[in-house]
N, C-alpha and C positions, 0 to 999 in steps of 0.2 A: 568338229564342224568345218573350220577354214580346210584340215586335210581333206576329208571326204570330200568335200567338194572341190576342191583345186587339182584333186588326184581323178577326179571322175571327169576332168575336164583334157585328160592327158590325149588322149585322141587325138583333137580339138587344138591342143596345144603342147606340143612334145614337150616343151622347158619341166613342165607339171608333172613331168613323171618322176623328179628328184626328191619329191615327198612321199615314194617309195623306200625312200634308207632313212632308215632307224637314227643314222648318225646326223643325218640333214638336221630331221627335225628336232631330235635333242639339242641341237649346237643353235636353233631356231631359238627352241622355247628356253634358253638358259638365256642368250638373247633379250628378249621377248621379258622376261622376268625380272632382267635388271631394266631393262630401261623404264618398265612398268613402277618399280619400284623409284625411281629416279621422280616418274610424273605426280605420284600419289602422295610420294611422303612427303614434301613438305604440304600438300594440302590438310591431310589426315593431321601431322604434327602442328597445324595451325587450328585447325577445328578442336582439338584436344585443349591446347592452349586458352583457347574462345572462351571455353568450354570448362576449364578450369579444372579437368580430371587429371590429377597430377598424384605422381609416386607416394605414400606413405612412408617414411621407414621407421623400422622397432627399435626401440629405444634400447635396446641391448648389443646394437650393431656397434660396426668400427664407426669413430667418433668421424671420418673422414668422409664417409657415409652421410652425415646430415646436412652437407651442400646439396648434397641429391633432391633435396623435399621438394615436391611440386613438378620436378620433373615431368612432363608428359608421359605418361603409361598406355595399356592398349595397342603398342604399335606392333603389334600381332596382327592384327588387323591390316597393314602395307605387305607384311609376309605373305597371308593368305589369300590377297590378294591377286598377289603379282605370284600366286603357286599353281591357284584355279585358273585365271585367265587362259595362259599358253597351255595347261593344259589340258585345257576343254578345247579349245582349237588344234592342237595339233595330234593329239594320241584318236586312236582308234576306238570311240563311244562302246562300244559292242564289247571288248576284249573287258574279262571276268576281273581279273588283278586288278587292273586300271580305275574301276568301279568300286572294290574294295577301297582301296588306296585313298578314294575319294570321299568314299562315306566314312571313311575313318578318322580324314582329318577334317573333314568338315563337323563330325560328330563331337571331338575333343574340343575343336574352335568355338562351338555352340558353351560346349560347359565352361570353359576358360570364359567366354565373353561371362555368362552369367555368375564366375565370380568375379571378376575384376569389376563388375556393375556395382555386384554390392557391397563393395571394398572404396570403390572409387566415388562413387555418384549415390549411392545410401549410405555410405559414411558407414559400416557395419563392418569393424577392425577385423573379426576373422574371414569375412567374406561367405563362400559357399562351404559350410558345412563341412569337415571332411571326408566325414560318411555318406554324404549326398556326392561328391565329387568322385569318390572310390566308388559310390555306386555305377557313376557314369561310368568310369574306366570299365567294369565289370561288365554293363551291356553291352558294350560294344563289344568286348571278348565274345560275348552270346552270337554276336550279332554276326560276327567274323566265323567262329565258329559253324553255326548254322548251314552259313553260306558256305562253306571249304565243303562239309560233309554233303552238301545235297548238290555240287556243283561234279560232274565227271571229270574235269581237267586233274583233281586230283583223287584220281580212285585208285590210283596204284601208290601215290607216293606219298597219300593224305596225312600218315601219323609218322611221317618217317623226316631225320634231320639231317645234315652231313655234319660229320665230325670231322674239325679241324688239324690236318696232318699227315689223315691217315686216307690212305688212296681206297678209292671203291668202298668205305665204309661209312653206313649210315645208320642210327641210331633208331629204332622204333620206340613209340612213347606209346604205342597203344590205346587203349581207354583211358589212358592219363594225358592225352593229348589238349582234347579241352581246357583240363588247367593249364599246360604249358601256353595255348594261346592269349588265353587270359593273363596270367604271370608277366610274359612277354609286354603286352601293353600298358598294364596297372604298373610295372615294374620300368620300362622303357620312358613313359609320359612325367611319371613322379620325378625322375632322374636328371630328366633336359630339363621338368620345373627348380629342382632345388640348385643344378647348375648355374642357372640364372639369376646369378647376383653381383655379380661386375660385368663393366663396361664390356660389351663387344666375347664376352667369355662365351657363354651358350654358342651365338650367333657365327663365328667360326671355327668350333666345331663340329657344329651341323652342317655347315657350306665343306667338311671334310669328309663327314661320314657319309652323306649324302653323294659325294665323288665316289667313293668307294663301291658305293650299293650304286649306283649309275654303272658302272664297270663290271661290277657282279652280273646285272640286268642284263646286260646287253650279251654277254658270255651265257647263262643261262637260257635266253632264247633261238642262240644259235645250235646247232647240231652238232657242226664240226667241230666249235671251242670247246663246248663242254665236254665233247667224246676226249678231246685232245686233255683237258684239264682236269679228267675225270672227274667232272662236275656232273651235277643233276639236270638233266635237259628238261624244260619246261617249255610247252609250246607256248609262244602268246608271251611270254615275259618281257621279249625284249622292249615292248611296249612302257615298261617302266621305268628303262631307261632314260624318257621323253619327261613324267613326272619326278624324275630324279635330277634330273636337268635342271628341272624347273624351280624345284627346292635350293637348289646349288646359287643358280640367279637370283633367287626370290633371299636367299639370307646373304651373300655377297653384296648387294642393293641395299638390304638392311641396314648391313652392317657401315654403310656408309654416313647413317644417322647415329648410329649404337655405337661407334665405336669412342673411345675417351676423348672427350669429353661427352658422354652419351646425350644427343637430343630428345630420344625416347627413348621410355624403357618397353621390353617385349610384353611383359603381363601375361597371365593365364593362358590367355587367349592366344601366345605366339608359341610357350610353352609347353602346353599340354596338346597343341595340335600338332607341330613338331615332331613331340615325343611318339606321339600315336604314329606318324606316318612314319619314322624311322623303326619302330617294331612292327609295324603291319609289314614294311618291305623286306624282313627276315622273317618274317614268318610266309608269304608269298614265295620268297626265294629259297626256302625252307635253311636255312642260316640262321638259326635260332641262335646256335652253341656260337658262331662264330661273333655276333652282333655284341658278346664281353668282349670281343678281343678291338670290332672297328670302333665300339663306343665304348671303350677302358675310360676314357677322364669320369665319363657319365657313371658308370660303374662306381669308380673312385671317388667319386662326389658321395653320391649312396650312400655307399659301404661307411664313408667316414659320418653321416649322420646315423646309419643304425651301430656303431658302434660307440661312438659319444652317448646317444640316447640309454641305449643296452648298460653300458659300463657305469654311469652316470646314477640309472636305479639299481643296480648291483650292489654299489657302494655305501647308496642309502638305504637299502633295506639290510642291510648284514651290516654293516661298517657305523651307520648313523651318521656320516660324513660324507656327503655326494665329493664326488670325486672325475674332473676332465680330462679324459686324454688330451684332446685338444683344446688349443685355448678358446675356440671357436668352432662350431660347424654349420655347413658343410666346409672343407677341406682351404676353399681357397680363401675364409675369411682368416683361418689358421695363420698362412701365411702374411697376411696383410695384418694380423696383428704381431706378427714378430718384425715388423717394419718393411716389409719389400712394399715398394709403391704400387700401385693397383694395376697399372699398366704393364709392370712387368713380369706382374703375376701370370696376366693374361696372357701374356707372350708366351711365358714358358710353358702354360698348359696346352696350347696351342702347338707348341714343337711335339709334347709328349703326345698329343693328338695325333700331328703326323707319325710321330714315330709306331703309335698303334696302327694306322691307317699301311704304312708298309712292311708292316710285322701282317697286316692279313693277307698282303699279294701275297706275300710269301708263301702262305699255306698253300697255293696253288700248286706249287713245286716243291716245296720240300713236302715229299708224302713216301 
């Protein structure tokens, strides 16, 4: 909105042709995103308060955990906020990705509100269903889906991936594409969710991986970088840049309430739209294979709940003696029960973050 028209106004006024670069307007709406987050959140964190919709926690959690009760929850909601804002005003409305991108995390923030409503505010301990909530995940794959197959931008490179490493090769999925997008989102959204259990943990590694896929964006809708990167050249991508930008700001601002001692916690509603827009941005940027490598913590969050769960009925159905890998899952209440204090848990998955985040430049060059 504000570009289209500050940019149609360049004639008129030379200065306005500076929202022609990709780079203006991302370094704009990241901008744009924290400060937005700055003005909102403590409103939102006092209406919650008012309002008396505050954290639950499971009685099976670390005993350090039950300061947390009443917390304010929801504050997904200052995310999504300050994500939409800048980038409805500054990205190109028209451009196909961009629109995806939008309906996807709007789509996730919709199901996340409606279960945190009735976790929080109908008092209904499991909240949404998780069959109802995996179903959401699932239409929206349909929905991405649909749109990829009947949209031309990708008629040549629709079912095809880059594989991480290896120069000029790319992976076809063929008629199993469909699931891979779906996978990708059901699998992506659940991951940033179950991530989300200490202070400031989700929230700075999505202000990472979102750096990264900001980076990717911007190289993918250039010519030259991507010929030079032998990267997959995507017209119109670099548009997502702008949205990834804005992601970057919008959880960097968050994280200025979440982080330890957290004022609010993210809720469904910050998590599984999050999660949706970090797998719709590899699947866009066709970076499927690569999005284990920028989102490993997320990954390893996962992995250590389906193998605790896996292992767990293993034991009891052969053995008659359930049996934990961990003393805990997901992964980093593990360590918080073998003593490391919460905060420095979070630290250090946060470095391992980084450390995945430049294990993927790398792939650009080692091929």
């Amino acid at each position: 909105m504000l570009y289209e028209l500050l940019y149609s106004l360049r004639n008129e006024f030379s200065p306005f042709n500076i929202f022609q670069y990709i780079t203006f307007r991302s370094a704009l709406a990241a901008i744009f995103a924290l400060l937005i987050s700055f003005i909102v959140g403590p409103i939102i964190i006092k209406i919650l308060k008012k309002r008396q919709i505050g954290e639950e926690i499971r009685e099976n959690g670390p005993i350090s955990h039950k300061l947390k009760k009443g917390t304010p929850t929801m504050g997904g909601i200052i995310i999504l906020i300050s994500i939409l804002i800048p980038t409805i005003l500054l990205v190109d409305m028209s451009n196909i990705f961009v629109r995806i991108l939008l309906i996807s995390t709007i789509w996730m923030g919709l199901i996340g509100f409606i279960d945190d409503y009735l976790k929080t505010i109908k008092k209904m301990k499991k909240g949404l269903i998780a069959r109802y909530k995996l179903l959401g995940q699932f239409s929206l794959g349909i929905i991405i889906t649909i749109i990829i197959y009947s949209t031309p931008e990708w008629s040549d490179i629709r079912t095809v991936t880059s594989i991480p490493f290896l120069k000029n090769t790319n992976l076809d999925f063929g008629i199993f594409y469909p699931a891979m997008i779906i996978l990708v989102i059901m699998g992506t959204s659940n991951a940033v969710n179950l991530t989300d259990g200490l202070d400031g943990l989700a929230t700075g590694l999505l202000a990472i991986s979102f750096t990264v896929f900001a980076a990717i964006a911007y190289i993918s809708g250039r010519v030259d970088f991507s010929d030079y990167l032998n990267i997959i050249y995507l017209p119109g991508a670099g548009e997502l840049t702008i949205f990834s930008a804005s992601c970057v700001g919008a959880c960097l601002g968050y994280l200025w309430y979440n982080s330890a001692p957290a004022e609010i916690f993210m809720g469904d509603i910050g998590s599984l739209s999050t999660g949706a827009a970090l797998g719709a941005l590899a699947l866009l940027l066709k970076k499927e294979l690569l999005l284990i490598i920028i989102g490993g913590v997320f990954v390893i969050e996962a992995l250590s709940v389906i193998i605790q769960v896996g292992y767990f009925k293993y034991t009891k159905k052969f053995y008659k003696e359930p049996v934990k890998i961990f003393k805990m899952a997901p992964i980093h209440h593990h360590y918080e029960l073998k003593g490391i204090p919460e905060s420095k848990v979070v630290i250090r998955f946060w470095i391992v973050g980084l450390l995945f985040a430049l294990l993927t430049i790398t792939t650009f060059k080692i091929r």
